[in-house]
C-alpha positions in Angstrom: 0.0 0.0 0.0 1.2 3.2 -0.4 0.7 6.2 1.0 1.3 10.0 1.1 0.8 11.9 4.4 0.9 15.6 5.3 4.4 16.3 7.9 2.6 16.7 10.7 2.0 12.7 10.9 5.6 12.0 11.1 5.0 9.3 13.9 2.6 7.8 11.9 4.7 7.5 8.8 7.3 5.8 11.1 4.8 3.2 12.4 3.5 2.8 8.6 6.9 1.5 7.6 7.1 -0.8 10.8 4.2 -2.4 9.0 5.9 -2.3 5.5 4.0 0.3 3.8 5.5 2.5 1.2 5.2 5.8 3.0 6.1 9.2 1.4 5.7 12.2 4.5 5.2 15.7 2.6 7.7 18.4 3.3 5.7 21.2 2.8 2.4 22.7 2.2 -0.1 20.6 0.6 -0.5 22.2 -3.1 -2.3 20.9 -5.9 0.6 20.1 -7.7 1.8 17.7 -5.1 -1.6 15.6 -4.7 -1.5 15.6 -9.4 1.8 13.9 -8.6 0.8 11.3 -6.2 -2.0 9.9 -7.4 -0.8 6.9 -6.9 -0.7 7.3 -3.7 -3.7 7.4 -0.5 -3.5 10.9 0.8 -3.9 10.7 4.9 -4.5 13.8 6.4 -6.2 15.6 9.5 -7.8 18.4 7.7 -11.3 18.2 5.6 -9.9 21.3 3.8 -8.6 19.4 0.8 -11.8 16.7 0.2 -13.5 18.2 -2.8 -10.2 18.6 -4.4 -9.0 15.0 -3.9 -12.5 13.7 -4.3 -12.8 15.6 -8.1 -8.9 14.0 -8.7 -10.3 10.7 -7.7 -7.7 10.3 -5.4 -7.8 7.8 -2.7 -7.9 9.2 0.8 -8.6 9.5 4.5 -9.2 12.1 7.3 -7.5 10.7 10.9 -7.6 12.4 13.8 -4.7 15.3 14.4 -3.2 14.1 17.7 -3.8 10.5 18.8 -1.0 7.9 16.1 -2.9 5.0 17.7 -6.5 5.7 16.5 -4.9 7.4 13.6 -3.0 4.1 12.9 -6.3 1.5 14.1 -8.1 3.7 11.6 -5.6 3.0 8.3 -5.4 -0.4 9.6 -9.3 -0.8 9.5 -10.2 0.8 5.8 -7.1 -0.4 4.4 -6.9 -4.1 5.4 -3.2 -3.9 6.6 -1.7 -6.8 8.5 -0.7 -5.6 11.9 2.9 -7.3 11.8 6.2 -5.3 12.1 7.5 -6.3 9.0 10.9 -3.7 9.4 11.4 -3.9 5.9 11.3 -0.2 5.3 13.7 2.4 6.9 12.1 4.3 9.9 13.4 8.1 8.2 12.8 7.9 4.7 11.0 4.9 3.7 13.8 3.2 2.0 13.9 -0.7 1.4 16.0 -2.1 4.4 18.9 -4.7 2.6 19.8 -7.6 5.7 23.7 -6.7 6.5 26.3 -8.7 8.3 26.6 -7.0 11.5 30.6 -7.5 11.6 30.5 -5.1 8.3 29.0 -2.3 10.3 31.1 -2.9 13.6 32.0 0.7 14.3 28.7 1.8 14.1 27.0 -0.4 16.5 27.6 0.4 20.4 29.0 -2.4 22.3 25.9 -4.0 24.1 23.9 -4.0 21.2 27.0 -5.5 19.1 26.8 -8.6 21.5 23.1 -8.6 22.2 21.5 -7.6 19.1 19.8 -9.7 15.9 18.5 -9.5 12.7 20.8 -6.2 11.0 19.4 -3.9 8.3 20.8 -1.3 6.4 18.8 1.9 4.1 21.2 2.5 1.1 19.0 5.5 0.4 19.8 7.3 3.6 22.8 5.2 5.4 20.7 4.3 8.3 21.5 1.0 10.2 19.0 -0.7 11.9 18.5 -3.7 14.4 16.3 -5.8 16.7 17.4 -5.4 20.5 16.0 -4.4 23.6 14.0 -1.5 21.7 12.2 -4.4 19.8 10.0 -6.0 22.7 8.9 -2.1 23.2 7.6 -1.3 20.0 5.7 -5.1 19.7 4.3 -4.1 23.2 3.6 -0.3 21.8 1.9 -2.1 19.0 -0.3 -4.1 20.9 -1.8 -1.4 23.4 -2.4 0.4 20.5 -4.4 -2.6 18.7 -6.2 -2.6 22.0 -7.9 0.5 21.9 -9.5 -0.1 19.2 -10.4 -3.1 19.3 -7.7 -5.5 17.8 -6.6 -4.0 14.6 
């Protein structure tokens, strides 16, 4: 699935990716000319202001709440069908695909505990991110699930 979202969703991007969906964040004003260019895309967004215009482009969209991520992500979850698994095949910061990495390759980069400790190593080409499951990992799958909680399991 993929998806466009205005910046001020910039947590909810994050989680989108979590869950493998191809997430572009704007990074600016919402214009005409932006929404013409991603029509490909389903336009998320907390403002009504834009409806008629995406409705007469035929553009896919929904409104979500402007502060809550959770019911913002239940929501998306809901109307789009979207598997609630952390699928961490898409970099947190800019969406990129993550490629599996040999953790020795990346040595310097990882901090000693998480050298020993930590699994499954990713790496975005597209923005030289490193990624990988430790301690963190157990929190987000726990952040996950008290968000499918609320509203009423995904």
């Amino acid at each position: 699935m993929k998806f466009l979202l205005e910046n001020n969703l910039a947590k909810l991007a994050k989680w989108l990716r979590f869950l493998g969906c191809d997430v572009k964040v704007l990074d600016g004003p919402i214009t005409l000319e932006v929404l013409l260019r991603s029509r490909n895309r389903t336009f998320i967004t907390t403002s009504r202001r834009w409806e008629k215009t995406l409705k007469n482009l035929g553009m896919r969209y929904l409104v979500v709440p402007r502060e809550d991520w959770e019911t913002q992500l239940c929501m998306i979850l809901k109307e789009f069908g979207i598997e609630p698994d952390l699928k961490l095949n898409k970099c947190a910061y800019c969406g990129g695909d993550l490629i599996p990495v040999d953790k020795e390759k990346f040595k310097e980069r990882i901090p000693p505990k998480a050298y020993e400790t930590a699994y499954d190593f990713t790496y975005c080409e597209s923005c030289d991110a490193l990624f990988w499951k430790g301690l963190h990992y157990e929190k987000m799958v726990s952040m996950l699930e008290k968000a499918l909680r609320r509203c009423g399991g995904g």
